[in-house]
N, C-alpha and C positions, 0 to 999 in steps of 0.2 A: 484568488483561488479558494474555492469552498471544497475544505475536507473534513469541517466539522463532522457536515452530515453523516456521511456517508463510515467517516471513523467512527462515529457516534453512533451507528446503525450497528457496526463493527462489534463493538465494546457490548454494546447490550444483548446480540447473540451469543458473545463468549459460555454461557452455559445453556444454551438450547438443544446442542445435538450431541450426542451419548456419543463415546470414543466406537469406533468400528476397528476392525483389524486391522496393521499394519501394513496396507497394500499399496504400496505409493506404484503411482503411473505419470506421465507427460502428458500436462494440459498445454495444446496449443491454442493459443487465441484464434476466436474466428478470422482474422484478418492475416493471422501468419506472419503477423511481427515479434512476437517473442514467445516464448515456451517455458516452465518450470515445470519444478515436481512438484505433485499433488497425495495426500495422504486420502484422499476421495473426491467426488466429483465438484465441482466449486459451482454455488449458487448465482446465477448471472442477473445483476440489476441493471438494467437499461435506463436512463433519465435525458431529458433533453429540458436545457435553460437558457433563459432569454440573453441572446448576444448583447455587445454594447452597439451592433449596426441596424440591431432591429429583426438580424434569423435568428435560428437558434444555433444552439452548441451542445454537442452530445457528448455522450460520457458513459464509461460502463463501470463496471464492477465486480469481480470475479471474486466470491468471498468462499473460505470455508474455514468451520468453527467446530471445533473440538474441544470439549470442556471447558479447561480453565484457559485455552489458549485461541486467540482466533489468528487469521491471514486472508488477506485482502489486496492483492491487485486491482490497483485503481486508474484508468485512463480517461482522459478530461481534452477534448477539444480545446485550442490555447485560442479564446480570439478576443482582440484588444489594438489596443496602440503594436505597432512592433515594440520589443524589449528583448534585452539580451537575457538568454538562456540565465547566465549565471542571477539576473533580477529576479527572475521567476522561482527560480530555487530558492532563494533568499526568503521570497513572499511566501511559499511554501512551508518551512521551517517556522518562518514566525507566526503564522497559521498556526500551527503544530503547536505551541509553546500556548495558546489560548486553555483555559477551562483547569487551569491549575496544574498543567502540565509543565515539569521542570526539564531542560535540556540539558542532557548529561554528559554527550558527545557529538562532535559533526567532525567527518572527514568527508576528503574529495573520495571519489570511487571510480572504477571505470571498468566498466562492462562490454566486452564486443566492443572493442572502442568508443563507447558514449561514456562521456563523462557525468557523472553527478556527484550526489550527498548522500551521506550514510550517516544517518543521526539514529539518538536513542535518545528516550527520555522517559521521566518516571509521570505517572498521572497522581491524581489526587486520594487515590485507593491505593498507592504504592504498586501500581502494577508496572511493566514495563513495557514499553511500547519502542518499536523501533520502524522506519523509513527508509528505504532507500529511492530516492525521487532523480527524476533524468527530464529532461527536455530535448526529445527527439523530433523535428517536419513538423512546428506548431501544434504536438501533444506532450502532453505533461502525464510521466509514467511513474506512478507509486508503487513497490512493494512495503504493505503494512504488516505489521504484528503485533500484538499484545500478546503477553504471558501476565494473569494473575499475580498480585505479592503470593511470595509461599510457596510458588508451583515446583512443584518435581523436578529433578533432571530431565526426565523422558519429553516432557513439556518443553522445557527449552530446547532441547536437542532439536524436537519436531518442527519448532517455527526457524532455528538457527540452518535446518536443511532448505527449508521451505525458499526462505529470504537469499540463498546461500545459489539459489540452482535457477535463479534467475539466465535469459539467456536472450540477448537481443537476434532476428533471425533475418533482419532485413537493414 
């Protein structure tokens, strides 16, 4: 699983776009599989990667960044050997723990009855990043966050709504 990138893309917009007013609306995914709340419209990255059969494997990105705090909805085509859900989670996680990033916490979770992980962990700037990762019909579904070290209350609140309002729809 590659989530360097795309957290890494993550991380690096956390100061790009100026705070806007507090207007949170329901983003539905274009596919109508899951729904949150959004504190503004979320920039969508499309990418597509070389399977191990020789297609490809797509994957999107649904990010928005607010100061010191970014959020990121990430879905990734799962293709490979079959493996149990709970492996992939695992590979996921340990992923996540790459680039100086320390694991703080992992619990089970479960949403809409899909089971996953609910990790946190601190990165290498003391910022805090947190995961909640599912394996739903061979896709692998991230909600990410980063809060900067030092951020505000209103900042944490904002990504703990964010992470919090997730909603599987299918």
């Amino acid at each position: 699983m590659r989530i360097a990138g795309i957290t890494g893309l993550a991380l690096a917009l956390l100061t790009a776009t100026a705070f806007a007013a507090d207007t949170w609306s329901t983003f539905t995914d274009p596919s109508g599989t899951f729904r949150l709340e959004v504190p503004q419209e979320p920039v969508v990255i499309s990418r597509t990667r070389p399977a191990p059969n020789g297609g490809q494997a797509k994957g999107e990105a649904y990010m928005v960044s607010r100061g010191s705090s970014g959020m990121l909805v990430k879905v990734d085509d799962y293709v490979g050997p079959p493996a149990d859900p709970a492996v992939l989670l695992q590979r996921g996680i340990d992923g996540l723990q790459l680039h100086g990033r320390k694991l703080v916490s992992d619990a089970p979770i479960t949403v809409d009855g899909h089971v996953g992980r609910d990790v946190a962990l601190v990165t290498a700037t003391g910022a805090t990043m947190t995961d909640r990762l599912f394996v739903i019909d061979n896709r692998i579904y991230q909600v990410l966050t980063t809060v900067a070290a030092g951020a505000q209350k209103d900042q944490i609140d904002m990504v703990t709504r964010y992470s919090g309002s997730l909603h599987f729809l299918k």
